[in-house]
SELUMSE-115112 format. One record per residue (C-alpha): x, y, z; residue in one letter; chain. Coordinates in steps of 0.1 Angstrom, whole numbers, plus 2048, in hexadecimal, padded with zeros to 3 digits. Layout:
<sites>
SITE   X   Y   Z type mol
SITE   X   Y   Z    a   A
...
</sites>
This chain:
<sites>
SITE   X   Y   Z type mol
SITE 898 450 A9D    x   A
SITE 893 459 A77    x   A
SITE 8B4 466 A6A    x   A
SITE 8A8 483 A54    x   A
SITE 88B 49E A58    x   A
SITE 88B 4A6 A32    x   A
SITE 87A 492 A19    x   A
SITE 890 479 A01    x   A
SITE 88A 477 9D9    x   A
SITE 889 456 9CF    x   A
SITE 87E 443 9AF    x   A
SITE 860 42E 9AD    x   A
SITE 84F 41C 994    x   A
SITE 82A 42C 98A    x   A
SITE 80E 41D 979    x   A
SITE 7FB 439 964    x   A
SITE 7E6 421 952    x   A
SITE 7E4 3FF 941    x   A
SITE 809 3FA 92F    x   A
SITE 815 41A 93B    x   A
SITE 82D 419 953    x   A
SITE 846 436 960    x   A
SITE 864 43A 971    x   A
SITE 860 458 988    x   A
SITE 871 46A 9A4    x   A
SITE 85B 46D 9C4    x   A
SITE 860 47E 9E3    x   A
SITE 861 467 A03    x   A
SITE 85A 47C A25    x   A
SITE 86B 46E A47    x   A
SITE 858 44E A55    x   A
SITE 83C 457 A6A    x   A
SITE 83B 453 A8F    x   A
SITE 834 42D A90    x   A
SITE 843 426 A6C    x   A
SITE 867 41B A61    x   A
SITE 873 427 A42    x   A
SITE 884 40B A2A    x   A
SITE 89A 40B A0E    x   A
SITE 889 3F1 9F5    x   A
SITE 89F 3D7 9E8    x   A
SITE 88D 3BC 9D9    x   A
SITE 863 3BB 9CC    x   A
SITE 856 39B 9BE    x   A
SITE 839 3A2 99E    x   A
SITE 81E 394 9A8    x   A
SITE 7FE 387 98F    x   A
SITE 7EB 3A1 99D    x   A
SITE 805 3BB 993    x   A
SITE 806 3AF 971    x   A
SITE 7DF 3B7 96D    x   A
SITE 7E3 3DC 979    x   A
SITE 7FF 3DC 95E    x   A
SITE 7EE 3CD 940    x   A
SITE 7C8 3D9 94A    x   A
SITE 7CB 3F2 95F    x   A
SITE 7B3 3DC 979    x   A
SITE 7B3 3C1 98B    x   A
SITE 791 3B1 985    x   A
SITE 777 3C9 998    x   A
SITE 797 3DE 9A5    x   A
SITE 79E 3FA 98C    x   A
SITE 7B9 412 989    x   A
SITE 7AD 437 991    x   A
SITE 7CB 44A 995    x   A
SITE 7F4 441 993    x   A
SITE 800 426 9A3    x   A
SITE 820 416 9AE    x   A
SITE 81A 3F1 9AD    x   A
SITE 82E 3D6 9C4    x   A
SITE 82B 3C0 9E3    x   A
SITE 83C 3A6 9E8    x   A
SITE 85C 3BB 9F4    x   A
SITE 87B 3BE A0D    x   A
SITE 890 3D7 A16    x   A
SITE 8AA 3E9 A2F    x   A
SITE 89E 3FF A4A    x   A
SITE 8AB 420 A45    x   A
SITE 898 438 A61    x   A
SITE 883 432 A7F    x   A
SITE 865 445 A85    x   A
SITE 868 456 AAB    x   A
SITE 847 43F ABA    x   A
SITE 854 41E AB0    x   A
SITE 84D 404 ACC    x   A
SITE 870 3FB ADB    x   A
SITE 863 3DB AE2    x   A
SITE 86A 3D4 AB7    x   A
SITE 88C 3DF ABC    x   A
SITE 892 3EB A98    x   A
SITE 8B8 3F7 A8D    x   A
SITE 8C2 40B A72    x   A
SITE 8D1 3F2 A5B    x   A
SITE 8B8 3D7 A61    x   A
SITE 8A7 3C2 A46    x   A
SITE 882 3BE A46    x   A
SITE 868 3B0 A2E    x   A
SITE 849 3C3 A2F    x   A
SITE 826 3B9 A36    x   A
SITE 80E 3CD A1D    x   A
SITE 7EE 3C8 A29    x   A
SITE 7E2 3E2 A41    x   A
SITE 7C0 3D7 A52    x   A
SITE 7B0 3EA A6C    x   A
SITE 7B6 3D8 A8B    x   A
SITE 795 3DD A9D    x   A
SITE 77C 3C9 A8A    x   A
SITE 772 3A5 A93    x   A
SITE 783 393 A78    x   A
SITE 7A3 3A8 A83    x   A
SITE 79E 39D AA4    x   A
SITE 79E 37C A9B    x   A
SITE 7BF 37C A86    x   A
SITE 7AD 37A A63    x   A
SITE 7B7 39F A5A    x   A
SITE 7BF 394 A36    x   A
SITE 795 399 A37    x   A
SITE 790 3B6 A49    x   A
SITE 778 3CD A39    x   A
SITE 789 3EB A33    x   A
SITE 7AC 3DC A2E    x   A
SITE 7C2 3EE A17    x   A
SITE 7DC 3DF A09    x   A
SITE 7FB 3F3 9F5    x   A
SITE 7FB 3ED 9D0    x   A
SITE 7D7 3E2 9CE    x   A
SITE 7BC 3FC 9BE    x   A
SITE 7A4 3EE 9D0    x   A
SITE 7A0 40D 9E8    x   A
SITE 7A2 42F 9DC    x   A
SITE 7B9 446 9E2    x   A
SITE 7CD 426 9D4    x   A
SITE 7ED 41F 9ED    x   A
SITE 80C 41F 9DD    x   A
SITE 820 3F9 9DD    x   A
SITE 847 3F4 9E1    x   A
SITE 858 3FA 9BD    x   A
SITE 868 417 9CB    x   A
SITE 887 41A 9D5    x   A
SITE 880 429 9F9    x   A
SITE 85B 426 A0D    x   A
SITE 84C 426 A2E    x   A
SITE 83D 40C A41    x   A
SITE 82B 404 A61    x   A
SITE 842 3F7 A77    x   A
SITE 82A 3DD A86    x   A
SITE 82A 3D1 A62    x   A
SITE 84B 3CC A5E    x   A
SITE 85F 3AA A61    x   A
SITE 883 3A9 A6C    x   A
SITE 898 390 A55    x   A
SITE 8AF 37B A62    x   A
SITE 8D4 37B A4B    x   A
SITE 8D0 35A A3C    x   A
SITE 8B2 369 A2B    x   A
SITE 8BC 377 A0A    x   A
SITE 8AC 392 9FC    x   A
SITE 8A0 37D 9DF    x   A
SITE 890 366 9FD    x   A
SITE 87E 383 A0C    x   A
SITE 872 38B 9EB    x   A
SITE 85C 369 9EE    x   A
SITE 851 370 A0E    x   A
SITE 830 380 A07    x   A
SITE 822 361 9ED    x   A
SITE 832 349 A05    x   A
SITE 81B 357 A23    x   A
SITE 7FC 354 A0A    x   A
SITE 80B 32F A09    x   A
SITE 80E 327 A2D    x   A
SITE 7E9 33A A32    x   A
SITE 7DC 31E A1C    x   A
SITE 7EB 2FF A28    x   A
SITE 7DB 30D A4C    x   A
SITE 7BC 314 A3C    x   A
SITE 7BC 2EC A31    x   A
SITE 7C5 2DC A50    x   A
SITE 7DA 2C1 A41    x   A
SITE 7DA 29F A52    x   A
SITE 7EE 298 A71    x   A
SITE 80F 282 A6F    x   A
SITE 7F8 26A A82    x   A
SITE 7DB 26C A65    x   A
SITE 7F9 266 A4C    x   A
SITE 808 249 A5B    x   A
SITE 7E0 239 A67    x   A
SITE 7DC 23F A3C    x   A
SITE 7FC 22F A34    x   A
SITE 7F4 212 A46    x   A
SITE 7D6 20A A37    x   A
SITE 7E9 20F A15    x   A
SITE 7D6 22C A0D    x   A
SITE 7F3 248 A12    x   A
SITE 7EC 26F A0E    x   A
SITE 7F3 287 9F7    x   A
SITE 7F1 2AB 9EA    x   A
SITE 7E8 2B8 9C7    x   A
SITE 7F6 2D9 9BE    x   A
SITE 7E9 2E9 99D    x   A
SITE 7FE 304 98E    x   A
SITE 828 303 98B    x   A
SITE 829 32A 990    x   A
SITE 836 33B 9AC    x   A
SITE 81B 336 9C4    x   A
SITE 817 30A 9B9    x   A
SITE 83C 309 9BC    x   A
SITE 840 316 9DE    x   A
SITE 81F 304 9EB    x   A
SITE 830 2E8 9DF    x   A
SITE 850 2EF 9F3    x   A
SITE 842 2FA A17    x   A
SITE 829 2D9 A13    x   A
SITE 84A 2C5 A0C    x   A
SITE 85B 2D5 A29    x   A
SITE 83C 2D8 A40    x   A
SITE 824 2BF A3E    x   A
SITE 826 297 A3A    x   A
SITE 813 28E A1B    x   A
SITE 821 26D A09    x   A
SITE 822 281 9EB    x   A
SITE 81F 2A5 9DF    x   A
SITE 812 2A6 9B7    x   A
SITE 817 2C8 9A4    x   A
SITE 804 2C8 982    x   A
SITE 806 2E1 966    x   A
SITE 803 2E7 93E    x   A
SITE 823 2F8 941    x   A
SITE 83B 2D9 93E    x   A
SITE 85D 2F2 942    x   A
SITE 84D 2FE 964    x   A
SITE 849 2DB 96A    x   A
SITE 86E 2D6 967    x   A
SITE 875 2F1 980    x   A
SITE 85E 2E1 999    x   A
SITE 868 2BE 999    x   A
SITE 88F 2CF 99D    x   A
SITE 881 2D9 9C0    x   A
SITE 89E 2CD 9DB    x   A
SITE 880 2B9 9EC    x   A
SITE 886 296 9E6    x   A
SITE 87B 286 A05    x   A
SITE 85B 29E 9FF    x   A
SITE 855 28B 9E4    x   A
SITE 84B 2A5 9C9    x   A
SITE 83D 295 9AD    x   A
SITE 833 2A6 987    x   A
SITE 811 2A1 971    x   A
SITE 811 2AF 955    x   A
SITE 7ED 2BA 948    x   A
SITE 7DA 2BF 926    x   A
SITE 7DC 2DE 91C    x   A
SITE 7BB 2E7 908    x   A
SITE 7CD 308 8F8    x   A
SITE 7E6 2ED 8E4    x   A
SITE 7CE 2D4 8E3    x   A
SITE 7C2 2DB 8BE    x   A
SITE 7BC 2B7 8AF    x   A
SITE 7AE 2A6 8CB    x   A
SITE 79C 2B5 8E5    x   A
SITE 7AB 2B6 90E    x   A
SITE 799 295 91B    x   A
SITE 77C 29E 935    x   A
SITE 783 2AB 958    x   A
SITE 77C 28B 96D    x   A
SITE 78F 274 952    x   A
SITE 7AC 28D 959    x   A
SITE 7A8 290 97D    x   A
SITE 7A7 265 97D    x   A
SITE 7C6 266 969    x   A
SITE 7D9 27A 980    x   A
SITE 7D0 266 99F    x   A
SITE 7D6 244 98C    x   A
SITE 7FB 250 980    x   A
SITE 803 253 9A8    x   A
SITE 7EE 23A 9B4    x   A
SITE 7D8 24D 9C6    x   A
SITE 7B1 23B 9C4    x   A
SITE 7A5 24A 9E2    x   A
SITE 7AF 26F 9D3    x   A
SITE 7C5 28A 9E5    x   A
SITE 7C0 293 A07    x   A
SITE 7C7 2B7 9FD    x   A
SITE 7C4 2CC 9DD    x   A
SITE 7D2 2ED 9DA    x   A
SITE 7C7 2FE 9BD    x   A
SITE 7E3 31F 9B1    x   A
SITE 7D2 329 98E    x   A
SITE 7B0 332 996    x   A
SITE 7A9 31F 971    x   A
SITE 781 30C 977    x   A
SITE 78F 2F1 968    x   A
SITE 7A8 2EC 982    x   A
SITE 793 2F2 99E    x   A
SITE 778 2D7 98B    x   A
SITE 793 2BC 98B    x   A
SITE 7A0 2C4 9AE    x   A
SITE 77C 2BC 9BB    x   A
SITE 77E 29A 9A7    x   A
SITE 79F 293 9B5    x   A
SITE 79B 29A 9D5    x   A
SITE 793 27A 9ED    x   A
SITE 773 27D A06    x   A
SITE 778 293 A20    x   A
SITE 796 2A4 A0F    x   A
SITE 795 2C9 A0A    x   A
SITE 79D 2E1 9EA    x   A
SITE 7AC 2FE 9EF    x   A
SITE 7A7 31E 9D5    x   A
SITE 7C7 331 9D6    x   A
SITE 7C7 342 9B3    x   A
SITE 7B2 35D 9AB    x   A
SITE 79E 357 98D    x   A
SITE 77E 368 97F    x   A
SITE 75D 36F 994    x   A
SITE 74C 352 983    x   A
SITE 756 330 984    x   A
SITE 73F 319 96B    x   A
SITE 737 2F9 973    x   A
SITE 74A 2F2 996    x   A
SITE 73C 2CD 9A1    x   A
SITE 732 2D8 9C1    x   A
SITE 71B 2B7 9C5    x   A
SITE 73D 29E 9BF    x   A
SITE 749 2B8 9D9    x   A
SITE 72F 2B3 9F3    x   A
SITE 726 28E 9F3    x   A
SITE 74B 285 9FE    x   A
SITE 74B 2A4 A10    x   A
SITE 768 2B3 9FF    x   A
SITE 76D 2D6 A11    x   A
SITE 773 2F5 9FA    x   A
SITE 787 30E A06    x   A
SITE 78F 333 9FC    x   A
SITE 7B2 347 A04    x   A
SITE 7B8 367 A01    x   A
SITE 7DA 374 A06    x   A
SITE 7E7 369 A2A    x   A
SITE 7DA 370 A52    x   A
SITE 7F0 382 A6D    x   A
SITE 805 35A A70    x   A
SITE 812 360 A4A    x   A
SITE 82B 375 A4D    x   A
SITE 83E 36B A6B    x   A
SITE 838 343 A5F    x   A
SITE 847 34D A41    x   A
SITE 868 35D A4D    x   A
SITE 86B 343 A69    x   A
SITE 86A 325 A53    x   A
SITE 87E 338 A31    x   A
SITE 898 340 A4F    x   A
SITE 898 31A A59    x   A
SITE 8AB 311 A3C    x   A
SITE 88F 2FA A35    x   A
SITE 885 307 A0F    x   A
SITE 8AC 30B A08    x   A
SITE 8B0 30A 9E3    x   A
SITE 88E 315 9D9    x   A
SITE 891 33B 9D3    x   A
SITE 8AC 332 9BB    x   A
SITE 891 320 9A8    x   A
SITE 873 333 9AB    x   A
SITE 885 35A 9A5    x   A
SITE 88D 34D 982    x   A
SITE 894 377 977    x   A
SITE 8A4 395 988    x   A
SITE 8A1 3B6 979    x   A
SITE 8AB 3D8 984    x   A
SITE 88F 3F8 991    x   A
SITE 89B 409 973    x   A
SITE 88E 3EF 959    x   A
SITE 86C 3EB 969    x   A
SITE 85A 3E8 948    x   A
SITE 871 3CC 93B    x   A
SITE 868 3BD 95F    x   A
SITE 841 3BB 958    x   A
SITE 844 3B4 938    x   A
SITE 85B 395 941    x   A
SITE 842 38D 95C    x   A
SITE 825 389 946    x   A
SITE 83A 373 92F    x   A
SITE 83B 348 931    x   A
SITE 861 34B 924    x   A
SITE 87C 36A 924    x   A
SITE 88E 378 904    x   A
SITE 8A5 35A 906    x   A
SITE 889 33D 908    x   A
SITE 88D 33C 92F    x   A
SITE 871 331 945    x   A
SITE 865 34A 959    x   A
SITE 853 348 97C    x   A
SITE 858 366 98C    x   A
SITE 86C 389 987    x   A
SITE 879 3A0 9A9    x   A
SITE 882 3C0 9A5    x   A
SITE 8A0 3C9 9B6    x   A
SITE 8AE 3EF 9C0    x   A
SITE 8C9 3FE 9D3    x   A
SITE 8E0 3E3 9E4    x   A
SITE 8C5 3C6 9DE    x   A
SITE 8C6 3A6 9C8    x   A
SITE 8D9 390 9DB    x   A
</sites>
């Protein structure tokens, strides 16, 4: 039962415009019938956050009124609204990540589990529908309760923080169908092995990287970057029989006396340095950069697949599709995660199996109160005391931990 009839005044973080963000006291009313209502302790900044705050839009989606920003979050249940199925058996007291997207239900692709593209999805923090619907940087919200995730303990609240980017990365390995441990081992014995190619060391490559290492069988898992500190931070990943492996790649915005070699010279270069002349078996692609997604098609082996995790612009020049299609190199699109995401992701952080990674990939913590400092820090390759950063959680009341 909710504990309170009268509303609570919380603080929340509003985005008024590009740059201009506020620290405001709202008004949260008692949880609906079917909704719990949840003390936030932890939100993860996302990229898409960071273009609301510097822009004021997210490529087509444009800010049209104030909006609190935030996703990627967990929190404590602290009411129950009165209609809540009994058959979820939610406490007071328990912890819960919480599953943003809210798609219809009814529509075909709903009814096929793909409500990430349901057509009248909304989604909280995104400005794609208007009225806008408000994210997590709040310090108290309510939720569907069918959209809720109960955490185990050995989840930290850092952990559930990741949850959200670790469902898009569980959605995409899915969407690839890596090979079979029977593929692997037919490939491995006709010397040709299997591997992965992950571009992009940010939040997203690194923990691809990890649930691949813990999931799949691929002889070797490749992460390549520009960024040769991120690079660090993902060949520290506790994943050694994974075998994660670092490439560090031209980058054209240092490249000032000689130009960045071609895109196919690069992509041979990379597959020579791990031996790899038949090409990856898979290629995960976490900028959204064409010239990442150009080289991941020349990587890639025949009848491999490339998978386009990062969001770039509309218009992608000069993709090969023809080096694509005569080895019959799929191409595949993601978008955020299906109805498997979110309980994959809490089932296999809860395994102990990414143990170690959180530690690597929250590289900053930083309170509700400094939210500015937070974005700021977020949009930054290194903090005021040259420190790489990947990605910044927000922490409020009890969270952090």
């Amino acid at each position: 039962m909710a504990s309170t009839s009268e509303p609570r005044l919380c603080r929340a973080l509003v985005l008024h415009g590009a740059k201009d963000l506020r620290l405001e006291s709202r008004p949260t009313p008692p949880p609906s019938h079917t909704d719990l209502q949840i003390s936030i302790h932890a939100t993860g900044l996302c990229g898409s956050d960071l273009h609301y705050y510097n822009h004021g839009r997210n490529g087509a989606f444009i800010l049209r009124s104030p909006l609190i920003l935030g996703h990627e979050s967990a929190g404590t249940v602290t009411a129950i609204g009165s209609a809540v199925p009994n058959e979820h058996n939610f406490q007071i007291g328990d912890r819960v990540a919480l599953e943003v997207g809210l798609p219809c239900t009814t529509c075909p692709l709903c009814l096929q589990g793909r409500y990430n593209i349901c057509p009248t999805l909304r989604f909280r923090s995104s400005a794609k529908t208007f009225p806008h619907l408000d994210g997590t940087l709040m310090e108290l919200t309510n939720h569907p309760a069918n959209m809720c995730h109960k955490l185990p303990s050995n989840i930290s609240d850092m952990q559930a923080a990741l949850i959200e980017p670790l469902a898009v990365c569980l959605h995409a390995i899915r969407r690839s169908r890596p090979p079979s441990v029977e593929l692997v081992k037919l490939a491995r014995d006709a010397g040709e092995g299997t591997g992965a190619l992950v571009f992009g060391a940010g939040a997203i490559g690194l923990l691809l990287a990890s649930a691949l290492a813990a999931t799949q069988h691929f002889d070797t898992i490749v992460i390549a970057d520009i960024d040769e500190a991120r690079l660090e931070i993902a060949a520290a990943l506790p994943f050694r029989e994974g075998n994660i492996r670092t490439y560090l790649l031209p980058n054209p915005r240092t490249a000032t006396a000689t130009p960045p070699p071609p895109e196919t010279e690069t992509a041979q270069n990379i597959l020579a340095t791990f031996s790899s002349p038949h090409g990856f078996s898979r290629t995960y692609d976490c900028t959204g950069v064409a010239s990442c997604i150009r080289m991941g098609i020349y990587a890639t082996g025949p009848g491999g697949a490339v998978v386009q995790i990062g969001m770039g612009g509309e218009a992608q020049p000069n993709i090969p599709l023809a080096a694509a299609a005569l080895r019959e190199v799929d191409l595949i699109g993601v978008f955020r995660y299906d109805g498997q995401g979110y309980p994959d992701a809490v089932k296999l952080l809860g395994s102990g199996s990414l143990e170690g990674v959180a530690e690597l990939v929250v590289t900053h913590r930083v309170r509700l109160e400094e939210g500015e400092r937070a974005f700021e820090l977020a949009g930054r390759g290194v903090d005021e005391e040259g420190k790489t950063v990947v990605k910044v959680v927000v922490v409020s009341g009890e969270g952090g931990e």
